[in-house]
C-alpha positions as CSV (number, residue, x, y, z in Angstrom):
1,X,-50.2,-14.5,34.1
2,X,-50.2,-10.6,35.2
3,X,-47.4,-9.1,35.8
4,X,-47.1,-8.0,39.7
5,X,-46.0,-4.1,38.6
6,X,-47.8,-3.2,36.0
7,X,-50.7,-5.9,35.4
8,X,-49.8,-6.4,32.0
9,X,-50.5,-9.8,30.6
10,X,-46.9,-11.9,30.3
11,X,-48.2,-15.3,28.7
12,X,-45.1,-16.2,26.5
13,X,-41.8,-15.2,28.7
14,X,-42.5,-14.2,32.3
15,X,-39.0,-13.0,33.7
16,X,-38.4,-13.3,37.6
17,X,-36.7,-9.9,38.5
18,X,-35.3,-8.3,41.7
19,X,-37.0,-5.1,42.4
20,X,-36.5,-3.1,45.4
21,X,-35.4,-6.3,47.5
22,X,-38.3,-8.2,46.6
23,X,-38.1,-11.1,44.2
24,X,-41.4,-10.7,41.4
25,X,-42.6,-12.2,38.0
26,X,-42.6,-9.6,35.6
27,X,-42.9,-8.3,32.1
28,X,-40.0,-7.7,29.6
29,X,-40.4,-3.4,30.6
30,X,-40.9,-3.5,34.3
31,X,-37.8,-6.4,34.2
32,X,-35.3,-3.0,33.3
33,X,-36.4,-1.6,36.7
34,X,-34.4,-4.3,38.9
35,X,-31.6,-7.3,38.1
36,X,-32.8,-10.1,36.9
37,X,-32.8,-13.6,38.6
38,X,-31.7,-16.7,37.3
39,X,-33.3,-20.1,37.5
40,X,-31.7,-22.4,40.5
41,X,-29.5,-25.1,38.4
42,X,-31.0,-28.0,38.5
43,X,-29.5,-30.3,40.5
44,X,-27.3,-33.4,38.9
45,X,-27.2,-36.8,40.3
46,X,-24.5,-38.9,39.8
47,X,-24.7,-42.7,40.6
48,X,-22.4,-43.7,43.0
49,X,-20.2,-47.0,42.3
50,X,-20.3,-47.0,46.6
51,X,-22.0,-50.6,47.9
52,X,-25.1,-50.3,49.8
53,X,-25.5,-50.5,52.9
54,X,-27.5,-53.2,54.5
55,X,-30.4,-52.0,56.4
56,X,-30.5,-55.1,58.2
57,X,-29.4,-54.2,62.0
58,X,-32.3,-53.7,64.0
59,X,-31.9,-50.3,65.4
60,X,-32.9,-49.4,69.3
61,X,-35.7,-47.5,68.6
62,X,-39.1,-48.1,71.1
63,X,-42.1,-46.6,70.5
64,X,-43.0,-47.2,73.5
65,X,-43.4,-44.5,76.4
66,X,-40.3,-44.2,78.6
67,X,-39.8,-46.6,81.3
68,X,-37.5,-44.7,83.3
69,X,-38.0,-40.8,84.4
70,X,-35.8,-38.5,86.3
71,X,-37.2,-37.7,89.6
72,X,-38.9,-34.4,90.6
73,X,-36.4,-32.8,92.9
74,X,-33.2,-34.3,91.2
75,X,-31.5,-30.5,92.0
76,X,-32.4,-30.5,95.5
77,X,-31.3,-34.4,96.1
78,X,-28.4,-33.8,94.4
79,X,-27.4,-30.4,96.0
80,X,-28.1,-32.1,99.3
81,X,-25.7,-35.1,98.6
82,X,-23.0,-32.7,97.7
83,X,-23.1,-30.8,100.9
84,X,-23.4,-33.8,103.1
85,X,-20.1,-35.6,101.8
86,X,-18.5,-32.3,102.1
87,X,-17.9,-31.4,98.7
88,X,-17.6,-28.5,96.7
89,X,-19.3,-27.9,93.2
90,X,-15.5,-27.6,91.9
91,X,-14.6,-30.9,94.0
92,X,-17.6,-32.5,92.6
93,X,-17.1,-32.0,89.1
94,X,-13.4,-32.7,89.2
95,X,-14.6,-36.2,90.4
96,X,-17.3,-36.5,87.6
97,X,-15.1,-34.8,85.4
98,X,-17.5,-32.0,84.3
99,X,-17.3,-28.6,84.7
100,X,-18.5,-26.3,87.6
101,X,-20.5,-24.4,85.5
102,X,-22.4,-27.2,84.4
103,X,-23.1,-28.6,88.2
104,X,-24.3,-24.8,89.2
105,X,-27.4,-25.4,86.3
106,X,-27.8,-28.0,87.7
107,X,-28.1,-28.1,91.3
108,X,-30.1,-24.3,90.2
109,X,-32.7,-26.0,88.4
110,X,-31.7,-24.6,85.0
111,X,-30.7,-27.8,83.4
112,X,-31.5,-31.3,83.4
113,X,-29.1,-33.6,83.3
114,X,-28.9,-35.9,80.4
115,X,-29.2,-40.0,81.4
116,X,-25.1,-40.1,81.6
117,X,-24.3,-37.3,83.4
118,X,-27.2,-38.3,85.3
119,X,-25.8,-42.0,86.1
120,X,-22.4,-40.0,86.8
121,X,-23.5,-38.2,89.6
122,X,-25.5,-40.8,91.0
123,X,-22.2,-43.1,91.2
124,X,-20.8,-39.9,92.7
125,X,-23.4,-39.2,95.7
126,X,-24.2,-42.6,95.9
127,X,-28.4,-41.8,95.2
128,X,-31.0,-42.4,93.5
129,X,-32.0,-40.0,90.5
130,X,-33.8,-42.2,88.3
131,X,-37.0,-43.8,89.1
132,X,-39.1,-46.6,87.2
133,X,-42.2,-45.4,85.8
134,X,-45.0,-48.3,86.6
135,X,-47.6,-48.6,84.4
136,X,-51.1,-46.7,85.0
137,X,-54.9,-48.3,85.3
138,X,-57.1,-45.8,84.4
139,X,-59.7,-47.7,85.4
140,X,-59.5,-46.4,88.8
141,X,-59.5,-42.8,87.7
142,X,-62.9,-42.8,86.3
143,X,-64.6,-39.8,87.4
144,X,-68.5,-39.5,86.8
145,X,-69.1,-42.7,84.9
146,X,-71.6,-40.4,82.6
147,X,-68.7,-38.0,81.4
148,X,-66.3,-40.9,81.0
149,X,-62.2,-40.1,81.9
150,X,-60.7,-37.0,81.4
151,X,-57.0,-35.2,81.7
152,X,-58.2,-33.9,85.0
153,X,-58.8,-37.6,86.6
154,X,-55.3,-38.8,86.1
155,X,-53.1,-35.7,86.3
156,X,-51.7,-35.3,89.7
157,X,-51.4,-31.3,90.0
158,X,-48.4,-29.9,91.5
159,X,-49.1,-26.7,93.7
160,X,-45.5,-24.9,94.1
């Protein structure tokens, strides 16, 4: 091993040192020219006399894609239901008991609504903000059967 000032060769006691604000392996002379660091303790486990938990529970995880989706315009509909039962964005999230800053992102486009805040305002308005997802055949999206499928056969683009 070199050392990263001087090239020297360190072989028996390379020393990491601090030089300058940068941390390098050094020799024994060049080591004088910054502070020398110390090895990281190592750390120590102790064995716990705590039970284990059982891993048992099944836990609610789904690999699968999302059934349910928020729909497109959710800031729109819901700005809409606000003004046609007359309230205000203060009234609104007194009743939802959220704050008006949080229903101005909203209804602005500048947040999406989590999936209980987003069943809170549907109770609210009285609509519908979450729609099912149904599955896709692909099949039908087949493009030139000699280039086989691609992205551009089954995204619908959005022009704004």
């Amino acid at each position: 091993m070199e050392c990263e000032i001087c090239g020297r060769q360190v072989s028996d006691n390379p020393k990491k040192a601090k030089i300058e604000g940068s941390v390098m392996i050094v020799c024994d002379e060049c080591a004088k020219l910054g502070k020398i660091q110390k090895a990281p303790p190592k750390p120590k486990f102790r064995k716990s006399n705590k039970p284990k938990k059982n891993k048992t529970t099944k836990q609610n995880y789904s690999k699968d894609e999302p059934k349910e989706e928020l729909v497109e315009d959710f800031n729109v509909k819901i700005r809409k239901a606000r003004e046609s039962k007359n309230l205000s964005r203060e009234e609104l999230g007194q009743k939802i008991y959220e704050k008006v800053s949080v229903i101005n992102r909203i209804e602005s486009g500048k947040m999406i609504p989590d999936i209980r805040l987003t069943k809170k305002l549907e109770n609210a308005l009285n609509i519908t903000l979450i729609e099912n997802i149904e599955e896709l055949d692909l099949s039908k999206y087949t493009g030139n059967p000699s280039q086989g499928r691609t992205l551009g056969n089954v995204v619908k683009i959005k022009k704004r």
